[in-house]
Backbone as a ProteinNet text record, in pm:
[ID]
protein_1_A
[PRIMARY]
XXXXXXXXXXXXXXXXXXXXXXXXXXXXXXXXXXXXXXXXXXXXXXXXXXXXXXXXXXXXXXXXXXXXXXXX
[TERTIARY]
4362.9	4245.8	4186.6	4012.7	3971.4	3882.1	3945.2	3887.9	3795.7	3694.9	3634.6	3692.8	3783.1	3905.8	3928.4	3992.9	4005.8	3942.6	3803.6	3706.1	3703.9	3682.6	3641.2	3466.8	3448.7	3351	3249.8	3115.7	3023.5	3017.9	3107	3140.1	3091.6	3040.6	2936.8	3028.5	3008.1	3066.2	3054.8	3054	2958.9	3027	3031.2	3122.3	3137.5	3265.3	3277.7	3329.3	3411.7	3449	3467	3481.1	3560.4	3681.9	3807.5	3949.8	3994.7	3935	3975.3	3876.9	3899.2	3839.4	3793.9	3860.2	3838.4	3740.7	3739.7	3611.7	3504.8	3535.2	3403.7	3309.9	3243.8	3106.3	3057.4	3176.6	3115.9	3061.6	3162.6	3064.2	2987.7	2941.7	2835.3	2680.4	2666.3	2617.5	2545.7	2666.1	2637.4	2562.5	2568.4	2477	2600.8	2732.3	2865.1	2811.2	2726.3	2679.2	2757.5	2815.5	2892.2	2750.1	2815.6	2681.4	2550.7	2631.9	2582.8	2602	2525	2585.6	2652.5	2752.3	2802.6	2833.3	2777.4	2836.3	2933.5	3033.2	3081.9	3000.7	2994.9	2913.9	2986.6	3095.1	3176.5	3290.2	3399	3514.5	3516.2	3577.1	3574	3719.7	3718.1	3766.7	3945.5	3993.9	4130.3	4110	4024.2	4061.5	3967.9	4012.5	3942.5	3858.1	3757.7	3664.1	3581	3532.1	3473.2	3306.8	3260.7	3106.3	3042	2947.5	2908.3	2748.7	2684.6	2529.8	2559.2	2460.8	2433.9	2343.8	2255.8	2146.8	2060.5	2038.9	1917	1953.8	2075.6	2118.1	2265.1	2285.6	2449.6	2556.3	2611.7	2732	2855.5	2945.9	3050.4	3180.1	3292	3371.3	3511	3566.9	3735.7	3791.6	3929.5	3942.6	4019.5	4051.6	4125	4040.3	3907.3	3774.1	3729.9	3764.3	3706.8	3760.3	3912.6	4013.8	3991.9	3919	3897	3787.2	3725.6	3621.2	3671.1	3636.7	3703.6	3580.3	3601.1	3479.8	3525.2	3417.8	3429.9	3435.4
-1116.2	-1091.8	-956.3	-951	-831.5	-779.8	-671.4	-544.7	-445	-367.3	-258.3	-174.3	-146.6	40.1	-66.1	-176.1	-154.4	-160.4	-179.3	-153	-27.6	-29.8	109.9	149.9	261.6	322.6	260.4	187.6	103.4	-23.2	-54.7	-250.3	-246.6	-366.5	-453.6	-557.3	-614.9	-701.5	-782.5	-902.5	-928.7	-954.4	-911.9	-929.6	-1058.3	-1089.8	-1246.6	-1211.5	-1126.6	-1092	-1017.6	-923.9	-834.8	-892.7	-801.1	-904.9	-806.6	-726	-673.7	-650.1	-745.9	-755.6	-618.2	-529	-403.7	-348.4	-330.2	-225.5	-332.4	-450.1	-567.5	-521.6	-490.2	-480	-353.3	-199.1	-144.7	-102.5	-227.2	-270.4	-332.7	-421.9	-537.6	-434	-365	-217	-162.3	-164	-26.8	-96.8	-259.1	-362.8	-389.4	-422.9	-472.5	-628.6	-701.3	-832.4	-927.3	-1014	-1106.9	-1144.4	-1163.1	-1158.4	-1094.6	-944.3	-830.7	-782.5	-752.5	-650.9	-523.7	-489.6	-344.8	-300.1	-169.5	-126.1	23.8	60	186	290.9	384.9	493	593.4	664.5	761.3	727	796.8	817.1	970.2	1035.6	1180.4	1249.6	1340.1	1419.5	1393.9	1382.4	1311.1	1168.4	1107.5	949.3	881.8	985.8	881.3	1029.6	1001.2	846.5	789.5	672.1	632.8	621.2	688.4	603.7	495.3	358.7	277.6	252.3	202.5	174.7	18.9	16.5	-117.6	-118.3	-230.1	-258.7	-151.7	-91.4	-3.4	141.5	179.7	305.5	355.3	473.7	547.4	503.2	510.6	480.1	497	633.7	682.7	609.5	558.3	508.1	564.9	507.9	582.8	476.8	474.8	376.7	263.2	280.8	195.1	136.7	130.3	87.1	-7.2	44.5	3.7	-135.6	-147.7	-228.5	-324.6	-322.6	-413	-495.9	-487.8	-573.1	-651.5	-797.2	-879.6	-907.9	-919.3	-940.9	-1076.9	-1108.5	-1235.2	-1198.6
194.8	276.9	237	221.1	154.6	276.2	313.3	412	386.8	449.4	370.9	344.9	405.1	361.5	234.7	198.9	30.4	-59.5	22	-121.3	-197.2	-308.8	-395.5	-354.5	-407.1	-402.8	-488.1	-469.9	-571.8	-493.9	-462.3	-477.4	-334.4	-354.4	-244.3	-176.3	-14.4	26.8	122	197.8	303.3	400	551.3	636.5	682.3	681.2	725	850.3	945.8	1071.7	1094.7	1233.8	1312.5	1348	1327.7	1357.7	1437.5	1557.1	1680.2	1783.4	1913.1	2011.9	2063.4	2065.3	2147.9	2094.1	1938.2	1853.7	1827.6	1867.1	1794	1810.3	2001.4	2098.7	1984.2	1951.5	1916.5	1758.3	1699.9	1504.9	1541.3	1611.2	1607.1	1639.8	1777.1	1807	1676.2	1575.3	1446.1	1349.6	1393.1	1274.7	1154.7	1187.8	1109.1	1168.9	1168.1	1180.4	1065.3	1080.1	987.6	940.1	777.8	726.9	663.9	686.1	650.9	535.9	439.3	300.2	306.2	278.1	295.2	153.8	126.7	-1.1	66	-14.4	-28.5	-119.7	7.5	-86.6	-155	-13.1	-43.4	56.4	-29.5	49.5	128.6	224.9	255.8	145.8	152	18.6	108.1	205.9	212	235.8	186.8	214.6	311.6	441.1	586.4	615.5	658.3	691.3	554.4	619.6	498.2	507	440.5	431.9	367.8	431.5	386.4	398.9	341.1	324.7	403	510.2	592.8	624.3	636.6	746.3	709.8	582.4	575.3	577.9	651.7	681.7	652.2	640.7	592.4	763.9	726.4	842.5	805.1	881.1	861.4	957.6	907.3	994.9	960.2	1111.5	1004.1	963.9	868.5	779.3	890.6	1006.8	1086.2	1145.5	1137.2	1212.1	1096	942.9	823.5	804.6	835.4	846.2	916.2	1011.1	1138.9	1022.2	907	902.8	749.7	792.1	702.6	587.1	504	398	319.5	286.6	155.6	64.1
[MASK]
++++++++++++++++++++++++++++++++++++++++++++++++++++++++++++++++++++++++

């Protein structure tokens, strides 16, 4: 199963789910819409958090938030 924390930095991916009820209300909110393009822009200089390009705009998450999103 491919998550956004394991994407590399470049690579594109399209969300196929949220796989935790509790943070869903607040990815769906940020525009993490199944169905959505996400690229990796940057990693932060230890790892977490991560930044991604969505929906038009930058969006910083931490990598256990990143984890929550299932990609195709």
């Amino acid at each position: 199963m491919k998550t956004l924390a394991s994407q590399k930095i470049g690579e594109t991916g399209i969300i196929k789910q949220v796989r935790d009820s509790v943070i869903t209300p607040k990815l769906l909110d940020m525009g993490c819409l199944p169905g959505e393009s996400v690229k990796v822009k940057y990693f932060a200089p230890l790892g977490d958090p991560i930044c991604v390009h969505i929906s038009g705009y930058d969006l910083v998450l931490l990598l256990s938030a990143a984890e929550k999103l299932e990609l195709k």
